[in-house]
PAZAPA-4460 file (N, C-alpha, C; in steps of 0.05 Angstrom, whole numbers, plus 32768, in hexadecimal, padded with zeros to 4 digits):
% residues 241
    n_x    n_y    n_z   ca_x   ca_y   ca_z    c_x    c_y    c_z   seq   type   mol
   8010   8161   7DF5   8010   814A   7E07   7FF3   8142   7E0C     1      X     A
   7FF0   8124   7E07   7FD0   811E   7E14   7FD1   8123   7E2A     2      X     A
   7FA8   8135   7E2B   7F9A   8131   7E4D   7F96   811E   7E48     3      X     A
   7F97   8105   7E5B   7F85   80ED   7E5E   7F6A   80F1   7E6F     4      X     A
   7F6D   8109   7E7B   7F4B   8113   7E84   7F3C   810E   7E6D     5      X     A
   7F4B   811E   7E58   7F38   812F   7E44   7F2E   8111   7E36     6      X     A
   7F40   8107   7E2E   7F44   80E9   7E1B   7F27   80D4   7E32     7      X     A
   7F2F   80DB   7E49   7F1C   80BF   7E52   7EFA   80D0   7E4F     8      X     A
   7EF7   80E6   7E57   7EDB   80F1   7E57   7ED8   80F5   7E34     9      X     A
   7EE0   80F6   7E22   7EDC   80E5   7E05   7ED4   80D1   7E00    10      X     A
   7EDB   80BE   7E0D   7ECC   80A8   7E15   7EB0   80A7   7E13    11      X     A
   7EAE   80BB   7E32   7E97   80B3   7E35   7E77   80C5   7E23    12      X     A
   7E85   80D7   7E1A   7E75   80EF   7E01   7E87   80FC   7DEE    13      X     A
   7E6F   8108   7DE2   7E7D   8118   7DC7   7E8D   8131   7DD4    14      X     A
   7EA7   8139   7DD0   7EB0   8155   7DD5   7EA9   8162   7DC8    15      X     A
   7EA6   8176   7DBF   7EAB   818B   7DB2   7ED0   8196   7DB5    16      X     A
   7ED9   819E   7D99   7EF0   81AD   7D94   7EF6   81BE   7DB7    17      X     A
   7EE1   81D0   7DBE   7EDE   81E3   7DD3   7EDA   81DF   7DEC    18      X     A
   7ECD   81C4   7DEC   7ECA   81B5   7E0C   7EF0   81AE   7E13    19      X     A
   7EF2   819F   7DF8   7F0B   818D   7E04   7F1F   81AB   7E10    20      X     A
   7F16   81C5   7E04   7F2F   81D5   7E09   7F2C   81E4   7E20    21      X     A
   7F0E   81E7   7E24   7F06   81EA   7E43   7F14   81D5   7E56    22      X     A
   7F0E   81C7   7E56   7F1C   81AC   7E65   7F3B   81AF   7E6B    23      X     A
   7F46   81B3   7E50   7F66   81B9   7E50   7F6A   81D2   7E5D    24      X     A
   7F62   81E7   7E62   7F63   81FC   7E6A   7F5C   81FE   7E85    25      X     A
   7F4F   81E3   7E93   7F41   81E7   7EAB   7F5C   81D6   7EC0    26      X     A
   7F6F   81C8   7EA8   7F79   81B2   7EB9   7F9A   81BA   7EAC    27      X     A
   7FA3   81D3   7EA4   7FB5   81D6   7E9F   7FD1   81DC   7EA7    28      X     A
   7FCD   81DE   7EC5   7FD6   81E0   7EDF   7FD8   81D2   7EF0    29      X     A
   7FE2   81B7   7EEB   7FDE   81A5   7F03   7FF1   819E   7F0B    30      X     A
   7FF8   819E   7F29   800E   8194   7F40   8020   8176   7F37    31      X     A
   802C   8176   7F41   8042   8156   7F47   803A   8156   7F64    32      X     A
   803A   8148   7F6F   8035   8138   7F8C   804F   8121   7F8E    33      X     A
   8054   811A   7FA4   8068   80FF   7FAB   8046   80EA   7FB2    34      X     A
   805F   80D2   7FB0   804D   80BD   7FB5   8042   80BA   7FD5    35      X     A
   8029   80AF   7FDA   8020   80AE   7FF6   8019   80CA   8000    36      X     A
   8010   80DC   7FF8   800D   80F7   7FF0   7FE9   80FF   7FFF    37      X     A
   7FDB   8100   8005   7FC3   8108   8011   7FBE   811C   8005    38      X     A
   7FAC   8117   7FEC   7FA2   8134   7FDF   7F88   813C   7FEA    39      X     A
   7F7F   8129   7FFC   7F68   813E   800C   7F5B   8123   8027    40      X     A
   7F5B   812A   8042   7F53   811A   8052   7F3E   8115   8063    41      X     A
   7F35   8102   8070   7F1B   80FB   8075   7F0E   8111   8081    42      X     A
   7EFD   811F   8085   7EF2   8130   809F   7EF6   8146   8090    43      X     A
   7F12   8150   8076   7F0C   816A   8074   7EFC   817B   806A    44      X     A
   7EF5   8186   805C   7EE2   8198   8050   7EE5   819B   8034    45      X     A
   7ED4   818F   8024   7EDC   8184   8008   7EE3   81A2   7FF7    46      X     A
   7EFB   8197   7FE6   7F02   81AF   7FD1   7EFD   81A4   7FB1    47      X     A
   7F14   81A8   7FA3   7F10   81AA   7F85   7F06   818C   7F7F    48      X     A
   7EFE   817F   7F67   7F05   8171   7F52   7F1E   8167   7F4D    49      X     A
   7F25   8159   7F55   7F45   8145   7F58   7F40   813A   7F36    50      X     A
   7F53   8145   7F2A   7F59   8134   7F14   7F7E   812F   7F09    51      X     A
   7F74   8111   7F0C   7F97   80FC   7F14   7F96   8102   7EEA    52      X     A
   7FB4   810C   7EE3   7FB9   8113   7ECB   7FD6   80F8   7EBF    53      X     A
   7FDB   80EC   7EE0   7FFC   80E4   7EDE   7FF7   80D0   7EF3    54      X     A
   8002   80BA   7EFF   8001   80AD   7F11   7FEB   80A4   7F1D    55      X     A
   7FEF   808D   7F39   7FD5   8089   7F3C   7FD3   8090   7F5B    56      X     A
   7FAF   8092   7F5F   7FB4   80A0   7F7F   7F8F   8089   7F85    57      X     A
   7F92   808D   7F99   7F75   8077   7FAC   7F6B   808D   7FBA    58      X     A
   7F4C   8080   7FC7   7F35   8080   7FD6   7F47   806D   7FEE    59      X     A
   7F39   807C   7FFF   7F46   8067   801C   7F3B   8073   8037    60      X     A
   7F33   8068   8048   7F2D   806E   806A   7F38   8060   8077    61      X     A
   7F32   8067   808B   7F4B   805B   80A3   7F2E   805D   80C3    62      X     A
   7F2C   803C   80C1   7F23   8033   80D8   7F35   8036   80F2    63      X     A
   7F1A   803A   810A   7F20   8043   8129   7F3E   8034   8123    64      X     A
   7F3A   8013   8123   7F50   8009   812A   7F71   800A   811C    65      X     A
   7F6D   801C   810E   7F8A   8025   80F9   7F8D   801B   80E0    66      X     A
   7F80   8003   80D8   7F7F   7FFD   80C9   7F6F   8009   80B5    67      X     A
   7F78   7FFB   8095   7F6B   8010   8082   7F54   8002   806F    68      X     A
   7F43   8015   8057   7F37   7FFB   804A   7F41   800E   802A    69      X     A
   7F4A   8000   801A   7F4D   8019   8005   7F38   8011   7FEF    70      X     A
   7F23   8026   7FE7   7F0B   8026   7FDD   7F09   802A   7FBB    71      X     A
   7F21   803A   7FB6   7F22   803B   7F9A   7F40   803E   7F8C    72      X     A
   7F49   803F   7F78   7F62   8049   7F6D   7F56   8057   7F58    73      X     A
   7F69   806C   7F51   7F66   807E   7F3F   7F7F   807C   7F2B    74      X     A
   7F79   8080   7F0F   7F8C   807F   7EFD   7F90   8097   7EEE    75      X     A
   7FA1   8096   7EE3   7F9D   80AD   7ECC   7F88   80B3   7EC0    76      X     A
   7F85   80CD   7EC0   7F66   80D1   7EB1   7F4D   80D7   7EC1    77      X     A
   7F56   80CA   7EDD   7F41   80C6   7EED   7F33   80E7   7F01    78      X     A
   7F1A   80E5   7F09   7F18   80FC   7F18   7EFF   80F5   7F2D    79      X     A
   7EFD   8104   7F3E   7EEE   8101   7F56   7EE5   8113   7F64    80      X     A
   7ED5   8107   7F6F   7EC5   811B   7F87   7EB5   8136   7F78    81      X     A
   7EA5   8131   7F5B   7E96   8141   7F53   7E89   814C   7F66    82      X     A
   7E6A   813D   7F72   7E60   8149   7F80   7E67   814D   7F9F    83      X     A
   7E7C   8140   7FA8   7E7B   8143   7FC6   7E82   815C   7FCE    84      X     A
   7E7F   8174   7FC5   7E7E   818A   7FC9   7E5C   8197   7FE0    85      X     A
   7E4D   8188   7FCB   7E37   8189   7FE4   7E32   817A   8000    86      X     A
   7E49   8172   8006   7E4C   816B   8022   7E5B   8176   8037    87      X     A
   7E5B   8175   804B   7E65   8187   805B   7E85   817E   8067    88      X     A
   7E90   8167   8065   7EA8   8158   806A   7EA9   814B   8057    89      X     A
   7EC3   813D   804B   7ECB   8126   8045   7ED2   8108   804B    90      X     A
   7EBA   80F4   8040   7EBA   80DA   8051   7ECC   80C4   8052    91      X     A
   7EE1   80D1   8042   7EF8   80C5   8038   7F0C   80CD   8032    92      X     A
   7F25   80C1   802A   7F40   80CB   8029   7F46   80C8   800E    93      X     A
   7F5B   80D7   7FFC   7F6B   80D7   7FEA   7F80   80DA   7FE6    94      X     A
   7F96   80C1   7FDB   7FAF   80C6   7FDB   7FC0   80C0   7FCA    95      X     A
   7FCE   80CB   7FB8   7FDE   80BA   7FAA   7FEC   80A7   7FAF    96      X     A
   7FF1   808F   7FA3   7FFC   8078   7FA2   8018   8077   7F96    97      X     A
   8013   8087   7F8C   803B   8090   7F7A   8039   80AB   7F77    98      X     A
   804F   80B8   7F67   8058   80CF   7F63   8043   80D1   7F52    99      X     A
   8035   80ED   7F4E   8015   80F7   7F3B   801D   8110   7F38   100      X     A
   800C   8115   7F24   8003   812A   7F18   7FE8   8133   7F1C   101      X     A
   7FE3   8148   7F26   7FC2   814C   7F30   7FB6   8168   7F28   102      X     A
   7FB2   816A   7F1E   7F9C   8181   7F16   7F7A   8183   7F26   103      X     A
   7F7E   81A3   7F30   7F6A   81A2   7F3B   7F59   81B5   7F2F   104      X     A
   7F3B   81B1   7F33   7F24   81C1   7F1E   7F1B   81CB   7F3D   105      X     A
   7F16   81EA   7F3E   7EFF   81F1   7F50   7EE2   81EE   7F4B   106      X     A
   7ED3   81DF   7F63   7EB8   81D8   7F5D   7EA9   81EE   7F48   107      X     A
   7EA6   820C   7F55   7E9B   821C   7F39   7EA2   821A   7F1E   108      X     A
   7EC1   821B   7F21   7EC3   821E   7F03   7EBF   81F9   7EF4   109      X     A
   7EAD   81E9   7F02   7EAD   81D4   7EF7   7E8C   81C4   7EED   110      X     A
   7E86   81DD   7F08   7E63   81E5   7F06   7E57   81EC   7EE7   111      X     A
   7E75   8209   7EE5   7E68   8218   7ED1   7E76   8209   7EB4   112      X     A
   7E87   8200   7EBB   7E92   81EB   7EA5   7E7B   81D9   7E94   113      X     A
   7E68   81C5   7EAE   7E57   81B7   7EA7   7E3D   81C0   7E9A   114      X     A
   7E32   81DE   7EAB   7E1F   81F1   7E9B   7E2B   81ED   7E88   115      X     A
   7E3F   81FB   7E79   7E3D   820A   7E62   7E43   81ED   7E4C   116      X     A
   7E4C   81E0   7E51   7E54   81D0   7E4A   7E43   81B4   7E4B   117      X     A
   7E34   81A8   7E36   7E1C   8193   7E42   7E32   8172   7E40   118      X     A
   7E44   8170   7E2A   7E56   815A   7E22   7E6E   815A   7E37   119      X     A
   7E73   8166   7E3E   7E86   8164   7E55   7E77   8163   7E69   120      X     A
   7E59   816F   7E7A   7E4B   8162   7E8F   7E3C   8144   7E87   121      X     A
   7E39   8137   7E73   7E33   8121   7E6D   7E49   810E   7E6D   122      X     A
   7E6D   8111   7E6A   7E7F   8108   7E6B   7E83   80FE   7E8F   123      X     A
   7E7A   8116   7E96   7E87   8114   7EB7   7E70   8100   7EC5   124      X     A
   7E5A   8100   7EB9   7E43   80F3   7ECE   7E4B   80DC   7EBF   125      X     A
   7E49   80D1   7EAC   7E55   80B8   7EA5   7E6B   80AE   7EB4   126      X     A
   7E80   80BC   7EB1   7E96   80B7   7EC1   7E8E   80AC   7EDA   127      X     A
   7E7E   80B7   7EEB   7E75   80B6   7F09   7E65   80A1   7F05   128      X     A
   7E51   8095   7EFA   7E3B   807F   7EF9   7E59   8068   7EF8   129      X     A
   7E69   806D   7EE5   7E86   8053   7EEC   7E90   8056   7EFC   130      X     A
   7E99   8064   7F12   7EA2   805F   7F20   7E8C   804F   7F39   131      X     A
   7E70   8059   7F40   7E62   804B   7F4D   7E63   8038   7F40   132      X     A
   7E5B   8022   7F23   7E61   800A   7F24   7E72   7FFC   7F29   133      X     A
   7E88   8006   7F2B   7EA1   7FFE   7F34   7EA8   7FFB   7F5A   134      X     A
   7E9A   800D   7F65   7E9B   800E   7F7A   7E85   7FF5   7F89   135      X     A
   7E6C   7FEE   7F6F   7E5A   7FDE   7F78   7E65   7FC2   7F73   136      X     A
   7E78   7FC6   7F61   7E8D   7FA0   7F5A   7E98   7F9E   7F77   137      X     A
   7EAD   7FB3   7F7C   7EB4   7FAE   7F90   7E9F   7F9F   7FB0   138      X     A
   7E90   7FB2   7FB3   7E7A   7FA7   7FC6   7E77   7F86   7FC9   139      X     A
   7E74   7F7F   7FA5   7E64   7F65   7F9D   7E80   7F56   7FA7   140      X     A
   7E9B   7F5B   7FA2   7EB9   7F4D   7FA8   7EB7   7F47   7FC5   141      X     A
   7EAE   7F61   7FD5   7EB9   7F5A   7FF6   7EA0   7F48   8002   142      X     A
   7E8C   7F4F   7FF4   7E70   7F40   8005   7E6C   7F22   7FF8   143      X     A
   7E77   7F12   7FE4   7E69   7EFF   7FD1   7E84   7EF0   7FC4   144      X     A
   7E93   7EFB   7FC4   7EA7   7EE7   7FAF   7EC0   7EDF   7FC0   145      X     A
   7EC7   7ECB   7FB8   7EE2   7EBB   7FCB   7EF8   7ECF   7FC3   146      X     A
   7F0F   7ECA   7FD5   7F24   7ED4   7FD2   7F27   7EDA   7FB7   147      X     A
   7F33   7EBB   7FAA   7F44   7EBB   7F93   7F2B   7EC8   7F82   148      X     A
   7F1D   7ECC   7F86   7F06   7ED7   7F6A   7F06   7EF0   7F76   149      X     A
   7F0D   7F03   7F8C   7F07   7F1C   7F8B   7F24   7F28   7F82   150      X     A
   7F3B   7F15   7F88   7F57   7F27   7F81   7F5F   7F21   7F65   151      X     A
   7F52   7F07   7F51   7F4A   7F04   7F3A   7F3B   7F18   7F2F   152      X     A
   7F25   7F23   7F37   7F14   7F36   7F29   7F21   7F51   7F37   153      X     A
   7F2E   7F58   7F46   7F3F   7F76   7F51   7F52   7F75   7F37   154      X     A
   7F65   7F5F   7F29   7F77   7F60   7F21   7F6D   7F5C   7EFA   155      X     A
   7F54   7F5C   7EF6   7F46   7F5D   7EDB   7F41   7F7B   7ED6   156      X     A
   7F34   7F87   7EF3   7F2D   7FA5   7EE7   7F46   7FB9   7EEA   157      X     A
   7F5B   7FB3   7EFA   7F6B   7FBC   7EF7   7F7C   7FC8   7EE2   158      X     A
   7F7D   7FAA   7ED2   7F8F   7FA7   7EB5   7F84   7FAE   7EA5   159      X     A
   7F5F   7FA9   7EA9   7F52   7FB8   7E8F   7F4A   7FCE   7E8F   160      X     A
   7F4B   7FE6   7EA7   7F45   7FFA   7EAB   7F69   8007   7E9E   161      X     A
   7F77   7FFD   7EAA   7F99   8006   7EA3   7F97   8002   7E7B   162      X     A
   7F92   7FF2   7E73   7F93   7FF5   7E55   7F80   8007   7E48   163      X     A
   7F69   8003   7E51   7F57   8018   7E41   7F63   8036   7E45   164      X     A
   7F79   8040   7E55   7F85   8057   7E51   7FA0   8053   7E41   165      X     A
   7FA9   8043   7E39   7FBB   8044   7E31   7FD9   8033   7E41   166      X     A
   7FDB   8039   7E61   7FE7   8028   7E6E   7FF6   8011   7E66   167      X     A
   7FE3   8004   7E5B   7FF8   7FE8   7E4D   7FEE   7FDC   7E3A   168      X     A
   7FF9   7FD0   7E26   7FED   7FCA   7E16   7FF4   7FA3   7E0C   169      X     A
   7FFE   7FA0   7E1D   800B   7F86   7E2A   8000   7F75   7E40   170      X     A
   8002   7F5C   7E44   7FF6   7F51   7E5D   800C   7F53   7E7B   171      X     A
   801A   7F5F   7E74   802D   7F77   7E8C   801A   7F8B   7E90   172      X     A
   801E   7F90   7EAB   8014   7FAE   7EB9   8027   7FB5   7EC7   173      X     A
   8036   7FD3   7ECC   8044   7FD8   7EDF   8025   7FDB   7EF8   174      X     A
   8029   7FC9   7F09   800F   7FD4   7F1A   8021   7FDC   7F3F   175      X     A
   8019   7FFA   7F40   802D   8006   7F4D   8018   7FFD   7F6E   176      X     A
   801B   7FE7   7F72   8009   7FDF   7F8B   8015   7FC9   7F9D   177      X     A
   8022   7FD8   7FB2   802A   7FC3   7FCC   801A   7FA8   7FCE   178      X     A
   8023   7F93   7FE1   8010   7F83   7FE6   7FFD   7F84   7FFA   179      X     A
   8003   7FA1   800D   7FF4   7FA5   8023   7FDC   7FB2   800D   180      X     A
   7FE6   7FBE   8005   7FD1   7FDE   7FF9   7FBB   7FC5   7FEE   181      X     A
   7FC2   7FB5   7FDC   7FAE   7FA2   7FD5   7F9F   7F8E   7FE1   182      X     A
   7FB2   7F89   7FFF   7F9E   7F75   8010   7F83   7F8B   801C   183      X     A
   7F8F   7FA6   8015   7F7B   7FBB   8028   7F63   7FC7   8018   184      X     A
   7F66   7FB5   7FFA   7F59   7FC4   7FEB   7F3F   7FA3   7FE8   185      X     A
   7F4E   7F8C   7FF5   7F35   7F7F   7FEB   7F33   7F74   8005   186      X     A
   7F34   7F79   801B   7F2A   7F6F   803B   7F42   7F53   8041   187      X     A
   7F56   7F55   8035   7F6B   7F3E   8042   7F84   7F47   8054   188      X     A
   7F8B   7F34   805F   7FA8   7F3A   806D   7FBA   7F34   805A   189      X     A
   7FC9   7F40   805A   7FE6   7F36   8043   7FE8   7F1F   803E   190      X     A
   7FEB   7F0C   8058   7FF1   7EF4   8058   7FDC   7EE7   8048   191      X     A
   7FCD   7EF1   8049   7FB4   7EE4   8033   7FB4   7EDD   8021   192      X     A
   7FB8   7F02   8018   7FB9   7F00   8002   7FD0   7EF3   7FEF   193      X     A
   7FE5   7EF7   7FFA   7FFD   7EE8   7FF1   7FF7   7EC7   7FEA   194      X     A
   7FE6   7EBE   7FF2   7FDE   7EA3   7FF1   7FCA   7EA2   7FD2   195      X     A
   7FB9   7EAE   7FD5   7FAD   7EB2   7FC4   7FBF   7EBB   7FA9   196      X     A
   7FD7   7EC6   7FA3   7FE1   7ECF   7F91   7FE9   7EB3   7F8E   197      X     A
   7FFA   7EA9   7F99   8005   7E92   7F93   7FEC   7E83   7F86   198      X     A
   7FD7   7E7C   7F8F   7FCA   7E64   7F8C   7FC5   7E71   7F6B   199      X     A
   7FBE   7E8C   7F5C   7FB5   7E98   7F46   7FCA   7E93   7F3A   200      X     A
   7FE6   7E95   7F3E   8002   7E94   7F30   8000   7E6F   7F25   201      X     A
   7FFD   7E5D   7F3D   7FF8   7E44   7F39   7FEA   7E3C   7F27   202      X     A
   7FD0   7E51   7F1B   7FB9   7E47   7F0F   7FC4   7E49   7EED   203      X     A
   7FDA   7E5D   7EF2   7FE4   7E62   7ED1   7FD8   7E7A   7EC5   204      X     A
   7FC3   7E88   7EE0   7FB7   7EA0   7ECF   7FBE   7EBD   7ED6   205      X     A
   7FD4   7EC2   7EEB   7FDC   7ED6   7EEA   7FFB   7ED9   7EFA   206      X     A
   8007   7EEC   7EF9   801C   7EF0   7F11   8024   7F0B   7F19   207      X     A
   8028   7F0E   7F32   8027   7F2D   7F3B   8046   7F24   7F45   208      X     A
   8059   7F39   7F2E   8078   7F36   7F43   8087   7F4F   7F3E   209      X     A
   8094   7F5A   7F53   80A3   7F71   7F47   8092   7F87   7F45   210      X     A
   807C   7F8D   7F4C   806F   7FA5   7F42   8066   7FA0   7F26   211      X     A
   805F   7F87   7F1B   8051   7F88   7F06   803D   7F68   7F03   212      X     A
   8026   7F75   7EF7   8018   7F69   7EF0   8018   7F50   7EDD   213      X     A
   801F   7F37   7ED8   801C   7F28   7EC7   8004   7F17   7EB7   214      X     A
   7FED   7F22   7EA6   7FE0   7F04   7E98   7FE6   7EF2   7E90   215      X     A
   7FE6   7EDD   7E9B   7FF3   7ECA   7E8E   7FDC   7EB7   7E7D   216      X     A
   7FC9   7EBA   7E87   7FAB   7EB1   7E7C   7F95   7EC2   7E7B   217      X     A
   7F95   7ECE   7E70   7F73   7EE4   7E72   7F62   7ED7   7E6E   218      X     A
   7F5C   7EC8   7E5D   7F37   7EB4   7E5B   7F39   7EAB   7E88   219      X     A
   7F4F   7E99   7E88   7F50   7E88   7EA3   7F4B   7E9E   7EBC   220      X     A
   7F59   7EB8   7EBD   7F57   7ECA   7ECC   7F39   7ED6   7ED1   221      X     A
   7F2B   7ED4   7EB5   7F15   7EE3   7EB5   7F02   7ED1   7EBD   222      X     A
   7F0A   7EB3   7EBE   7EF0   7E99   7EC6   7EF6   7E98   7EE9   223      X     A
   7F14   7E9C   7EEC   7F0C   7E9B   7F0A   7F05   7EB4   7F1A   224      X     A
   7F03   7ECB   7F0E   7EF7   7EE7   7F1C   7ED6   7EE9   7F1B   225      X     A
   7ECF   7ED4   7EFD   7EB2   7EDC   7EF7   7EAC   7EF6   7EEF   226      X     A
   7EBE   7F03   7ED3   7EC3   7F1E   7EDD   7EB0   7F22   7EC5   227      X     A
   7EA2   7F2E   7ECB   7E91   7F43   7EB4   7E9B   7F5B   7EB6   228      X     A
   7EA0   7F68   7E9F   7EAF   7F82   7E9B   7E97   7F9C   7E93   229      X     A
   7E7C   7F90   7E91   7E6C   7FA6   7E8A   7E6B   7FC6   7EA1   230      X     A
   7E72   7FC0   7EB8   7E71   7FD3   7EC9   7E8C   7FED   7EC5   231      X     A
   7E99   7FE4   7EAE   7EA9   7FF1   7EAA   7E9F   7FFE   7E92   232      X     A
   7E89   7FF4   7E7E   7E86   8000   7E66   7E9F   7FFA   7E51   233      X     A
   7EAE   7FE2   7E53   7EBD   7FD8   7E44   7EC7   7FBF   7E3F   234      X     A
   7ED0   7FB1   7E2C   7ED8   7F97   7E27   7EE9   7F91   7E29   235      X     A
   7EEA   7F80   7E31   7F0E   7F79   7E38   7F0E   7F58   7E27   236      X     A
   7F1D   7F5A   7E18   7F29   7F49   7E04   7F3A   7F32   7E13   237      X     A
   7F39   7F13   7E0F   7F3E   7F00   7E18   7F5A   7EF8   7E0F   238      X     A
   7F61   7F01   7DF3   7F78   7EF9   7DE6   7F88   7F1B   7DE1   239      X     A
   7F91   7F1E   7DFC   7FA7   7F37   7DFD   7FC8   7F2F   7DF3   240      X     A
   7FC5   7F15   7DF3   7FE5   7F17   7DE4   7FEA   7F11   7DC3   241      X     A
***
């Protein structure tokens, strides 16, 4: 059975035969979780290397006033919180979004993974420099871009982060995301955002129904997000059908 850990840190360097089996051996054990699941919460005291093998799970805090902001999603393949081990709490929350699969690495044995191992610690810091650019798009979405261009460009990296694993290979996405979870991920009220879908559905360049993703235009989608895809370290192709 594919790791998609193993497959996405390929990506980003050369394995060796021996890394990939270190890797397999480090993550060969991993849990099922239910959906909405808290695999580790704000304030507590950071543990392993979260690596999502199956399903998808988010970054998220929860302001004084109850409300939430959700900061990242995680997909298959995905892993986190390398270094926040040298901190003394956790500044944030983690939770699955659906039913997952999670494999966890203890910080040492991930320490000594990276010692011994130079292509798998050059896989992981790569990995991490994408996710800060990704976290820096987002920034550029809530501070600088209109609505319809930040849930246009939420709904570009989405689809092209979901295919470069394999996910879809279609301008369908199953995209397993409420409409709250998404107004909370780009600073809207539902009602908002719901407006904003419509007006994108109107434009002929996308449709979100049912729990799935529709392209209906990728050139048109990608002119009204303004989306540059370099922060992902990949291309995303205009003519997906």
């Amino acid at each position: 059975m594919s790791n998609r850990f193993i497959d996405k840190l390929k990506g980003f360097a050369s394995l060796t035969a021996t890394e990939s089996a270190a890797l397999a051996a480090l993550t060969a054990t991993p849990r099922p979780y239910p959906a909405k699941h808290d695999l580790i919460r704000e304030g507590d005291r950071p543990g392993p290397v979260f690596v999502v093998l199956d399903g998808w799970a988010c970054r998220y805090k929860i302001l004084p006033n109850g409300s939430r902001q959700v900061l990242a999603y995680l997909m298959p393949g995905d892993s986190c919180d390398l270094h926040i081990g040298l901190l003394a709490e956790m500044d944030h929350s983690i939770q699955t979004v659906t039913p997952a699969v999670v494999a966890t690495i203890e910080r040492a044995d991930m320490d000594a993974l990276m010692g011994r191992h130079p292509g798998i610690g050059k896989a992981m810091y790569v990995g991490q420099l994408i996710d800060e650019g990704t976290m820096r798009a987002w920034i550029t979405s809530m501070g600088r871009r209109a609505s319809i261009e930040r849930v246009a460009h939420l709904m570009c990296e989405l689809y092209l982060r979901a295919r470069n694993i394999g996910l879809t290979l279609e301008p369908r996405l199953a995209l397993p995301l409420s409409q709250s979870m998404l107004a909370d991920s780009l600073g809207m009220t539902p009602v908002h955002l719901n407006r904003v879908m419509k007006e994108l559905r109107g434009s002929g360049a996308m449709t979100l129904q049912r729990g799935s993703l529709i392209i209906e235009d990728p050139a048109r989608l990608i002119r009204i997000a303004g989306f540059d895809e370099n922060y992902l370290h990949r291309r995303l192709r205009t003519g997906v059908r």
